[in-house]
Kinemage of the C-alpha trace (Angstrom):
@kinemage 1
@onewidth
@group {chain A} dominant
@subgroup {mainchain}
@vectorlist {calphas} color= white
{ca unk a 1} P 4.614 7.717 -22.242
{ca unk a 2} L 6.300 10.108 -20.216
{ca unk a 3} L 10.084 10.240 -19.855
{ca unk a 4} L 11.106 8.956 -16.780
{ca unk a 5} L 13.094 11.223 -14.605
{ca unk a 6} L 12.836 10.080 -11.050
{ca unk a 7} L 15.695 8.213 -10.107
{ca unk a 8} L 18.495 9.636 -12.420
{ca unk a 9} L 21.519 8.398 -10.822
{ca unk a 10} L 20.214 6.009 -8.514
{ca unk a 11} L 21.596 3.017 -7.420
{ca unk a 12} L 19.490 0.930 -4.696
{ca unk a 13} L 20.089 -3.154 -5.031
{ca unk a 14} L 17.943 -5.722 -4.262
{ca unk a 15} L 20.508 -6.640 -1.408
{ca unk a 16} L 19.949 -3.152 0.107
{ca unk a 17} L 16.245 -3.146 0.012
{ca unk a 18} L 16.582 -6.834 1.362
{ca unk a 19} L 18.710 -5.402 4.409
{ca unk a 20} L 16.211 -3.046 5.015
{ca unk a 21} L 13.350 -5.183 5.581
{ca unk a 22} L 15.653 -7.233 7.814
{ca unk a 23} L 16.948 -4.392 9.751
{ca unk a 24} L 16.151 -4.701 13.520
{ca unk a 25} L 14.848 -1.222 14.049
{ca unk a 26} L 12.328 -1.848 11.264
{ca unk a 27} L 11.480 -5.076 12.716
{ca unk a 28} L 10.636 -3.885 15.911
{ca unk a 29} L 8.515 -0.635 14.715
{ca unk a 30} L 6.452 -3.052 12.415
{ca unk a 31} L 6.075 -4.808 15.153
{ca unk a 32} L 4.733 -2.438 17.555
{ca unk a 33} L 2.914 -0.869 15.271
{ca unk a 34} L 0.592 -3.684 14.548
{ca unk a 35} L 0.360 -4.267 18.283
{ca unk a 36} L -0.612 -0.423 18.939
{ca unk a 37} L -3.131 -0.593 16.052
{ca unk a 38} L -4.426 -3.756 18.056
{ca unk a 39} L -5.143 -2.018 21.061
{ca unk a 40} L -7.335 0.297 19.714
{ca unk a 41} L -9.273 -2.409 17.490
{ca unk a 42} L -8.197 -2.108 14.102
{ca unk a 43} L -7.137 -4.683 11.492
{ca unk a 44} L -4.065 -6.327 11.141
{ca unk a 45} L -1.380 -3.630 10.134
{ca unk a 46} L 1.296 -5.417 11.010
{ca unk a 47} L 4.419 -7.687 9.176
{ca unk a 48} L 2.003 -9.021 6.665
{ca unk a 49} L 0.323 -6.367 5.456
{ca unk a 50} L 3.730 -4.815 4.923
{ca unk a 51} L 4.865 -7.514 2.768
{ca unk a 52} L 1.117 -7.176 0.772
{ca unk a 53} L 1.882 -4.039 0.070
{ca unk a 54} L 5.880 -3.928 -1.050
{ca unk a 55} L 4.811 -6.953 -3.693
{ca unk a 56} L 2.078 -4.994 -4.882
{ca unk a 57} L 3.553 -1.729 -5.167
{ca unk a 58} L 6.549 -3.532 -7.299
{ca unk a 59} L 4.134 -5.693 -9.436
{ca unk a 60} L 2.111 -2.325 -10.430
{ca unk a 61} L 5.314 -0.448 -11.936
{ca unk a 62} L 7.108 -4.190 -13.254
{ca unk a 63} L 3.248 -4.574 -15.306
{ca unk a 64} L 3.755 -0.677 -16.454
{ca unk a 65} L 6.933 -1.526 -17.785
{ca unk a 66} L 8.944 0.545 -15.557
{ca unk a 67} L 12.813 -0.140 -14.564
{ca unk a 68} L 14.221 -2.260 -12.166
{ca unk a 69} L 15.019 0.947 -9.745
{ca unk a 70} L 11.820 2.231 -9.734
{ca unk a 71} L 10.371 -1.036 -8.861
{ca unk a 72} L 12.699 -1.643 -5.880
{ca unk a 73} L 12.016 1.817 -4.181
{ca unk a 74} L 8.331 0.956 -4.922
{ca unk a 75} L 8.816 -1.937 -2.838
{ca unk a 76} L 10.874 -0.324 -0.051
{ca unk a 77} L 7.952 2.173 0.114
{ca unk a 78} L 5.852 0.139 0.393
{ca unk a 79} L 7.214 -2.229 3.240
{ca unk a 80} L 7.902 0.682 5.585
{ca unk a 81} L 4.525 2.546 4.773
{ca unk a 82} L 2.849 2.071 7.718
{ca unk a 83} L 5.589 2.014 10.832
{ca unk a 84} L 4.466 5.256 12.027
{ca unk a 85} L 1.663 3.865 13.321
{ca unk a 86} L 4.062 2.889 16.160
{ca unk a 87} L 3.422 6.203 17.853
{ca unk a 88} L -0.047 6.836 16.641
{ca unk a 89} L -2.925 6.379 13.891
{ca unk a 90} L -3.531 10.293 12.955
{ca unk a 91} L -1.213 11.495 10.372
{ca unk a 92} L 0.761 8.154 10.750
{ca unk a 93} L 1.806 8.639 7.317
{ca unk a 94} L 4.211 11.500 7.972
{ca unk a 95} L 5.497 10.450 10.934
{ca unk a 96} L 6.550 7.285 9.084
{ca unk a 97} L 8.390 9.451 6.881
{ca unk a 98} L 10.479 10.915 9.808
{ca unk a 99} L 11.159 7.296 11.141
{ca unk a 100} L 12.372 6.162 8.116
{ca unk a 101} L 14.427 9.003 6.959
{ca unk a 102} L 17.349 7.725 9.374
{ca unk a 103} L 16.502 4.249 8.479
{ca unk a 104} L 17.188 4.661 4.890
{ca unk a 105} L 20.137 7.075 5.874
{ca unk a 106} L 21.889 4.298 7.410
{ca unk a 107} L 22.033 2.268 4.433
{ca unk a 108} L 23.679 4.437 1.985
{ca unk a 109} L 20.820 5.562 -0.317
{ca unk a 110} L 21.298 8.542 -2.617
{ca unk a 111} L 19.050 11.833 -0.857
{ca unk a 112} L 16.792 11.713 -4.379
{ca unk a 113} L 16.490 8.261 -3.735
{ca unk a 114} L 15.395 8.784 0.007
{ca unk a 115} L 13.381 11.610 -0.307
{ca unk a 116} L 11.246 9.313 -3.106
{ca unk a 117} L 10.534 6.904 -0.374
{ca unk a 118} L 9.901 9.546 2.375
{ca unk a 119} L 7.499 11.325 0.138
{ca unk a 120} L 5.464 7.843 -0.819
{ca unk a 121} L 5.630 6.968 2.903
{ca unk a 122} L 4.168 10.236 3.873
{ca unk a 123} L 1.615 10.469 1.230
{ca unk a 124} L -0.068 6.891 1.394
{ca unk a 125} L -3.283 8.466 2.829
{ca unk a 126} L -6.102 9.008 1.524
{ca unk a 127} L -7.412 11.831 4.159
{ca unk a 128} L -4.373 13.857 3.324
{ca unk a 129} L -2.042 12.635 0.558
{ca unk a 130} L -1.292 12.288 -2.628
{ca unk a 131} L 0.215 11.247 -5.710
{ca unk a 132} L 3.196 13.032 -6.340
{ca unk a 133} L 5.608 10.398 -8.054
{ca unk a 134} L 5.157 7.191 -9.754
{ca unk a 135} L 6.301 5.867 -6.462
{ca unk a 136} L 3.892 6.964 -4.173
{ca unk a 137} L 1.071 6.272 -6.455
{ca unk a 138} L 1.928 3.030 -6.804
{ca unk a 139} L 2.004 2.053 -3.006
{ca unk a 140} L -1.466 4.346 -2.664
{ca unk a 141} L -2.689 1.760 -4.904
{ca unk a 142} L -1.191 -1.465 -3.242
{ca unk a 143} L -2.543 -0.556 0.439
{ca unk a 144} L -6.196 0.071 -0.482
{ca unk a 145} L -6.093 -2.930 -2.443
{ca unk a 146} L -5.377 -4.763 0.622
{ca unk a 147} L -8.761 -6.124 1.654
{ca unk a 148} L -8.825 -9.943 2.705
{ca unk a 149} L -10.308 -11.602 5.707
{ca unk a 150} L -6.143 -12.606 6.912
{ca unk a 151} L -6.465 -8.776 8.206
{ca unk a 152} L -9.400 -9.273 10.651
{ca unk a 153} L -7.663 -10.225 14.139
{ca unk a 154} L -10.638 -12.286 15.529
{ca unk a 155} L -14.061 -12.216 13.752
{ca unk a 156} L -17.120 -12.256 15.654
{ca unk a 157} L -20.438 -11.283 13.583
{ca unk a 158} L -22.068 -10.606 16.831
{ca unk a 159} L -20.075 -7.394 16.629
{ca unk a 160} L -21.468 -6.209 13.661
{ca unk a 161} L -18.103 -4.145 12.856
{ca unk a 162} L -18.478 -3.480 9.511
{ca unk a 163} L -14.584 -2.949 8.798
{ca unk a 164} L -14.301 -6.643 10.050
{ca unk a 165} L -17.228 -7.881 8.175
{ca unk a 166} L -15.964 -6.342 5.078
{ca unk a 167} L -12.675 -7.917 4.835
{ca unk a 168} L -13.744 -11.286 6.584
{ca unk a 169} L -16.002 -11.379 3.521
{ca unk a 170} L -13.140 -10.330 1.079
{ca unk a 171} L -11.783 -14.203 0.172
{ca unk a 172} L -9.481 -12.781 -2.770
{ca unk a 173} L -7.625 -9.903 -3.600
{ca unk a 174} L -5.642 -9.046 -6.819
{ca unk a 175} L -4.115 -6.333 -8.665
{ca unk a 176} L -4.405 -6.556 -12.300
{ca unk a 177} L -2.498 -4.477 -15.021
{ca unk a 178} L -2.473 -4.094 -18.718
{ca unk a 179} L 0.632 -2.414 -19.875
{ca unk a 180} L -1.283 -2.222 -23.329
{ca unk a 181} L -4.247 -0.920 -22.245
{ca unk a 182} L -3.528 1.290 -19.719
{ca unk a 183} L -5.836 -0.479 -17.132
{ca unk a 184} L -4.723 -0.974 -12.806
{ca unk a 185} L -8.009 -3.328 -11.951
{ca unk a 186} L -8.807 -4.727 -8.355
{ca unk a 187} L -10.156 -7.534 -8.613
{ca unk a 188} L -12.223 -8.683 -5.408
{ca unk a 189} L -13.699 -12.339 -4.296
{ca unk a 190} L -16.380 -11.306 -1.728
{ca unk a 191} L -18.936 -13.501 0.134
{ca unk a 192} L -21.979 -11.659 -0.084
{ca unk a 193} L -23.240 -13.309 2.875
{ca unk a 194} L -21.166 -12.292 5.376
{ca unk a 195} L -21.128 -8.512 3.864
{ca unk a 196} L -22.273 -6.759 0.751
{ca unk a 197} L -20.662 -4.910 -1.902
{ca unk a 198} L -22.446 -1.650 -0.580
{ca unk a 199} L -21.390 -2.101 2.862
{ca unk a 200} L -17.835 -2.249 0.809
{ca unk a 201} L -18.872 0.892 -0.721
{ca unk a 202} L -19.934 2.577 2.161
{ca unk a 203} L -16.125 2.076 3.938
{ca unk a 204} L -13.837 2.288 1.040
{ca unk a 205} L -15.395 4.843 -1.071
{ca unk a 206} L -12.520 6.930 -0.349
{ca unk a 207} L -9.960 4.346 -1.120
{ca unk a 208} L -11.093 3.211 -4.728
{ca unk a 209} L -10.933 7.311 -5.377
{ca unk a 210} L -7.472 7.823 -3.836
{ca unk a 211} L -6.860 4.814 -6.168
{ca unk a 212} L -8.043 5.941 -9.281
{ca unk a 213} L -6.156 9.463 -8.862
{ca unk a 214} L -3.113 7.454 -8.532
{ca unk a 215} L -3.886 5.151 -11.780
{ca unk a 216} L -4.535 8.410 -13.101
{ca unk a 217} L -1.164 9.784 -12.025
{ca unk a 218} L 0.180 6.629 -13.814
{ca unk a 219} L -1.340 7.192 -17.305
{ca unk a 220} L -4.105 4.354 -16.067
{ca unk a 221} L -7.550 3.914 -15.787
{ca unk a 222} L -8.357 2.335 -12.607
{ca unk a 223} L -11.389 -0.443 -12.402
{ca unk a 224} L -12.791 -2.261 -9.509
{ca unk a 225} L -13.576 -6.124 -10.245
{ca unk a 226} L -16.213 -7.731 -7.492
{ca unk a 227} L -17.207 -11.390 -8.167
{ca unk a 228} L -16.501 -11.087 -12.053
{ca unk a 229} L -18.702 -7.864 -11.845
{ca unk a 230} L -16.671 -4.537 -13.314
{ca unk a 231} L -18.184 -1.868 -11.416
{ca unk a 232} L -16.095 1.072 -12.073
């Protein structure tokens, strides 16, 4: 296993990562950026999906072993991930990573320890990012795992919008991982009859990659799990 290097002299608390979440200003950008990402039809990106996506981020690196710092700026990463779509969808991922570079400032992080975050915050996409820490790998992994009918605002099958079928149809979502074996698996309950698992294909193909490079990134092998099926 590689040595770990990335947050030598770091000192983040639970209590500051807490205070964070709680902050106002964070708050209110979650907040509006779910409601901007409403108004132009897309699922729920909101308070929930930010809370999806900080627990999964810190249960990948906590199954991998990793320590107790790495797993809180995981976490932090992964809650803020997604406020720049506030002022807009395209390359939402880097202007999240300007917003939160004062929001972290104000709470006394160390700059290594900021410029972690801001660097998994700006790299979450799968149209443009990457991997480049154990950090931002691990919250690549935790949004596209994120599939579950709670995202879809109001489903109507008359529609036939296949983002909403998708995850109306997606009843269960879990990230598993073996420390031993080296394995990240999503494991996916879908009902078959409101969409199929090539219609889930066809919209996520580039998700399940960006995934896998990040398991890869991890020392991983990355599997996809749908209805006790391993298909990758």
């Amino acid at each position: 296993m590689k040595e770990n290097t990335l947050t030598e002299k770091a000192g983040l608390t639970k209590e500051a990562v807490h205070q964070i979440m709680i902050d106002t200003e964070v708050h209110t950008y979650i907040g509006l950026a779910d409601e901007h990402m409403a108004a132009i039809g897309y699922t729920e990106h909101g308070f929930r999906h930010a809370k999806v996506t900080s627990d999964m981020a810190a249960h990948i690196l906590s199954g991998l072993g990793r320590d107790e710092n790495e797993i809180l700026l995981a976490s932090l990463a992964g809650y803020l991930h997604d406020i720049g779509n506030m002022v807009g969808r395209a390359f939402h991922g880097q202007t999240g990573a300007f917003l939160a570079y004062e929001i972290t400032k104000r709470f006394g992080m160390s700059d290594r320890e900021r410029g972690i975050v801001l660097s998994a915050i700006g790299n979450h996409e799968e149209d443009y990012g990457s991997p480049l820490n154990d950090i931002s790998a691990a919250v690549i992994i935790a949004d596209k795992a994120d599939v579950h009918r709670s995202r879809v605002r109001k489903f109507d099958p008359s529609a036939h919008d296949i983002h909403d079928q998708v995850n109306y149809a997606c009843v269960k979502s879990n990230i598993n991982v073996s420390r031993e074996e080296r394995n990240i698996t999503l494991v996916l309950s879908v009902d078959t009859t409101i969409a199929s698992v090539m219609e889930y294909f066809e919209i996520f193909l580039s998700r399940m990659t960006a995934s896998r490079a990040s398991s890869e990134h991890l020392g991983c092998a990355f599997h996809l799990m749908i209805n006790n099926v391993v298909l990758s």
